[in-house]
C-alpha positions in Angstrom: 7.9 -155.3 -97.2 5.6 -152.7 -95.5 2.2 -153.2 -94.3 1.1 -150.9 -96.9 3.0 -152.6 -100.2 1.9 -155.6 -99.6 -1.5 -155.6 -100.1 -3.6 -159.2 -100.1 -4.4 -160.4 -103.8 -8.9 -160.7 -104.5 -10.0 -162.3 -106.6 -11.5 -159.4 -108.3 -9.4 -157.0 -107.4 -11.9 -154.2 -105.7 -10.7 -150.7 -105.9 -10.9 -148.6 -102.7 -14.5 -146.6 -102.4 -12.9 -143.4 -103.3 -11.0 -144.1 -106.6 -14.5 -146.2 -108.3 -17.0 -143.7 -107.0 -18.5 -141.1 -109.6 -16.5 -137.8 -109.6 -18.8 -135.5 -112.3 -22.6 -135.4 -112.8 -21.4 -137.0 -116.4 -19.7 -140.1 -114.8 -22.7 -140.4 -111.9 -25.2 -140.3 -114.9 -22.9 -143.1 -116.8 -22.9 -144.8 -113.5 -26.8 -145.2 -113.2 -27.8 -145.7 -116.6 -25.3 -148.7 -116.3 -26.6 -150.2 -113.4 -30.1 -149.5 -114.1 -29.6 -152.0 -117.2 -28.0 -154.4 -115.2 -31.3 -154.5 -113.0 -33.4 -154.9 -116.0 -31.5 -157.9 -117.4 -31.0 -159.4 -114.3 -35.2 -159.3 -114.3 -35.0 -160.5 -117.7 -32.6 -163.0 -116.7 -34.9 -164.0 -113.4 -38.3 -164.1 -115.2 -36.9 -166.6 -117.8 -35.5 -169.1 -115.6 -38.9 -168.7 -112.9 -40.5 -169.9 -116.7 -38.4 -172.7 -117.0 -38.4 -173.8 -114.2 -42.6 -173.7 -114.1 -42.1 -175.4 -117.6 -39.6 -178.0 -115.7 -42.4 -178.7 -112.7 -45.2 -179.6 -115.7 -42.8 -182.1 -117.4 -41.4 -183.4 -113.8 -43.8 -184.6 -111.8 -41.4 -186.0 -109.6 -39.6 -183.2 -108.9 -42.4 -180.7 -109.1 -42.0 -179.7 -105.7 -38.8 -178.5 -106.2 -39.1 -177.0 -109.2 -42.0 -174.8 -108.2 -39.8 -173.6 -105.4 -36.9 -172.5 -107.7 -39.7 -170.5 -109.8 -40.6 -169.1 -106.7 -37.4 -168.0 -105.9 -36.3 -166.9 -109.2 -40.0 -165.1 -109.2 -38.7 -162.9 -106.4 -35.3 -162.4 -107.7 -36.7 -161.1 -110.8 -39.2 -158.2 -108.8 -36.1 -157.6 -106.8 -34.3 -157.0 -109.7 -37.3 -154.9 -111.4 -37.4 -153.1 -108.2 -33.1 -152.3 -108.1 -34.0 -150.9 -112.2 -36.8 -148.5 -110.8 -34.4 -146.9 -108.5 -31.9 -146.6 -110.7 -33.7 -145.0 -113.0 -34.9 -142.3 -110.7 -30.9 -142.4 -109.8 -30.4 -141.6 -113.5 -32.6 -139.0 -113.5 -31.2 -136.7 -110.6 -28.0 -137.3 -112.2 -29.0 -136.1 -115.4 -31.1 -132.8 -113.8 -27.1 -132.2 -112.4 -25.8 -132.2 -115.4 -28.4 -129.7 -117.4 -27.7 -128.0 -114.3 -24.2 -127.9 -114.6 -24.6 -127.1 -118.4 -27.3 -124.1 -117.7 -24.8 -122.7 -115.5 -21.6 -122.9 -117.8 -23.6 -121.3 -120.5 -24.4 -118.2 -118.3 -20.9 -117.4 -116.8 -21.2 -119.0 -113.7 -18.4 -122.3 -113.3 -21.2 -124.5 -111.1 -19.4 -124.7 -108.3 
């Protein structure tokens, strides 16, 4: 078998940069607004367990310490996640000023390209 058939098996079986990547201002648009709600529920996600775990530190006092440090971390995760939505949301919005851009120009005989 050739170097190039036999490929090594991943776990999640990543596709090479050039087949996932966006290839129309639609699919870049669907491509941001997707992973501008991932960041928001991951900040969801992260806030919630920084509140459990703030709950858990009250009810443990043996553990506090430890506790307060997973809030902390899970504090930070979640304003890194907030932070990831914001700039996928400006993301979004580009992509979706290319496609009333591509749009605009269809509708007055030019082909956008």
């Amino acid at each position: 078998m050739s170097e190039e058939e036999h490929k090594h098996h991943h776990l999640f079986h990543h596709k090479d940069d050039e087949e996932k990547a966006p290839k129309t201002p639609e699919e870049e648009l669907k491509h941001h607004k997707n992973l501008e709600h991932l960041g928001e529920a991951a900040a969801i996600g992260a806030g919630l367990y920084a509140m459990h775990e703030k709950h858990k530190a009250k009810k443990d006092p043996e553990n506090e310490h430890k506790h307060k440090v997973s809030e902390e971390i899970a504090a930070a995760v979640g304003v890194a996640a907030g932070g990831f939505a914001f700039h996928e949301h400006h993301e979004k919005k580009e992509a979706k000023e290319e496609v009333k851009e591509k749009h605009h120009h269809r509708h007055h005989g030019d082909d956008g390209e």
